[in-house]
C-alpha beads as a LAMMPS data file, in Angstrom:
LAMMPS data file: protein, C-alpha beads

77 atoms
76 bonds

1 atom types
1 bond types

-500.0 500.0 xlo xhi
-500.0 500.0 ylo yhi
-500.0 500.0 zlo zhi

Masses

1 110.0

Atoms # bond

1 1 1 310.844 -269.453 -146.505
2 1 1 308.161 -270.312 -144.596
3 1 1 304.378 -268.941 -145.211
4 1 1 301.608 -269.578 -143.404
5 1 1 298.589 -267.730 -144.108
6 1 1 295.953 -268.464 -141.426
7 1 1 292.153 -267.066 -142.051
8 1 1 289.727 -265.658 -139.514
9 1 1 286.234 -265.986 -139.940
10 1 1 284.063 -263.389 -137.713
11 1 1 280.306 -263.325 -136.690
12 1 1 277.570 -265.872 -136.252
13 1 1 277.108 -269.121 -138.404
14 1 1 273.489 -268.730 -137.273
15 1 1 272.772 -266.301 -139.532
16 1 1 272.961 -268.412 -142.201
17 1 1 271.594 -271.611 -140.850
18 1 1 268.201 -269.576 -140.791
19 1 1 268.251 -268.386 -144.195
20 1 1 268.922 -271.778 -145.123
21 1 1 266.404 -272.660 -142.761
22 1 1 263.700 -271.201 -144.374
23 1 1 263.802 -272.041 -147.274
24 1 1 262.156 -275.901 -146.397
25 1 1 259.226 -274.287 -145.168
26 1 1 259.063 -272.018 -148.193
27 1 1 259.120 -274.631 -150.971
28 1 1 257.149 -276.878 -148.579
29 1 1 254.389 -274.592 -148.237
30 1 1 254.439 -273.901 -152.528
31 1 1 253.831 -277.439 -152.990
32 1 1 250.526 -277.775 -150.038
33 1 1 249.598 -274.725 -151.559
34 1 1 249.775 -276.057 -155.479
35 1 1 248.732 -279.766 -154.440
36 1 1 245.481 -277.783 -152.858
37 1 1 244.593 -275.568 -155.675
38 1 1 244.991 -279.096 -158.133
39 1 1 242.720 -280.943 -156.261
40 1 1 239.968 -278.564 -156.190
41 1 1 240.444 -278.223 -159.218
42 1 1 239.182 -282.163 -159.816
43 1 1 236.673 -281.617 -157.152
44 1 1 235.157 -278.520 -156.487
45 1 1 232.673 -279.759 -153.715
46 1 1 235.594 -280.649 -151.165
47 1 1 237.009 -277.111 -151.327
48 1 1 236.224 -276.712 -148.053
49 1 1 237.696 -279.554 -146.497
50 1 1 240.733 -279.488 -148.901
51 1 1 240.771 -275.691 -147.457
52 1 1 241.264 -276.558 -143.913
53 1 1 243.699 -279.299 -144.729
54 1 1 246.004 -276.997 -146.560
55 1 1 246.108 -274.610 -143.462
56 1 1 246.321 -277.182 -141.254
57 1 1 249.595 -278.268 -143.283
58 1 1 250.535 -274.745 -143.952
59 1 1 250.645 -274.077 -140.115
60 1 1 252.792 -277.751 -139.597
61 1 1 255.334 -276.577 -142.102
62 1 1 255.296 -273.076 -140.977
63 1 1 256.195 -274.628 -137.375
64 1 1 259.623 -275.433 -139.124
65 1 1 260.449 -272.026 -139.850
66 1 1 259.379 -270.845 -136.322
67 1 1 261.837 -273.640 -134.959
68 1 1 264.588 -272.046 -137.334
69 1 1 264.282 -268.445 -135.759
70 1 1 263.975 -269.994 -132.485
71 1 1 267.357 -271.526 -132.665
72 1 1 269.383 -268.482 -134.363
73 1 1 267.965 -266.333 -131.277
74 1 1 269.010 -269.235 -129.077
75 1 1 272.455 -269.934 -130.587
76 1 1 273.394 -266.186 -130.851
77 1 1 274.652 -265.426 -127.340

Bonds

1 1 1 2
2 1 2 3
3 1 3 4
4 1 4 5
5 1 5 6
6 1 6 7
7 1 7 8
8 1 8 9
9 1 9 10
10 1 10 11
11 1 11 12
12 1 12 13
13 1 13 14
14 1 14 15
15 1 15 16
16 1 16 17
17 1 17 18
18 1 18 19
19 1 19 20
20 1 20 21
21 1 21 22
22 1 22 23
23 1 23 24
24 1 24 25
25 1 25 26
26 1 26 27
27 1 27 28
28 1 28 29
29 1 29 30
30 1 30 31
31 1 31 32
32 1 32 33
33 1 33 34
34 1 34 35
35 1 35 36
36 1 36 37
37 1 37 38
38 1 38 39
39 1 39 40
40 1 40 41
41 1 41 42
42 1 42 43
43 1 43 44
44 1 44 45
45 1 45 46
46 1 46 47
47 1 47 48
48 1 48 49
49 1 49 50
50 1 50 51
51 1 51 52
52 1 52 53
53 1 53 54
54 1 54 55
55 1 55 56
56 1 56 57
57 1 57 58
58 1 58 59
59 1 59 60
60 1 60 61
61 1 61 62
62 1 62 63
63 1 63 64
64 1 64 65
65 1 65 66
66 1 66 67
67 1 67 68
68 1 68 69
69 1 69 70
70 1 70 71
71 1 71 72
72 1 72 73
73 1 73 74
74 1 74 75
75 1 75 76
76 1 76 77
């Protein structure tokens, strides 16, 4: 008696590669976000360099997640 039981998986893999994508950038941005709000915090007279900084890291992590999306549109043909 012979059984073979063969499985087919349907759709796009890409679909979750993003989601797992995203959430890098996510926890990435928590931390520039929590690191920034510490060290103002200790020094309230750089807030507006430490401000700019954060975005400026904010917008290099969020470039992660843009890469992400990019790829699932790319890889979904």
């Amino acid at each position: 008696m012979d059984t073979t039981v063969v499985a087919e998986l349907t759709g796009n893999i890409a679909t979750v590669g993003y989601g797992l994508a995203a959430i890098g950038p996510a926890i990435g941005v928590g931390i520039v976000v929590g690191k920034t709000i510490e060290s103002v915090a200790r020094q309230p007279e750089l807030q507006g360099r430490l401000q700019t900084l954060m975005f400026l890291g904010i917008a290099f992590t969020e470039a992660l997640a843009f890469i992400g999306i990019a790829t699932y549109f790319i890889f979904t043909n």
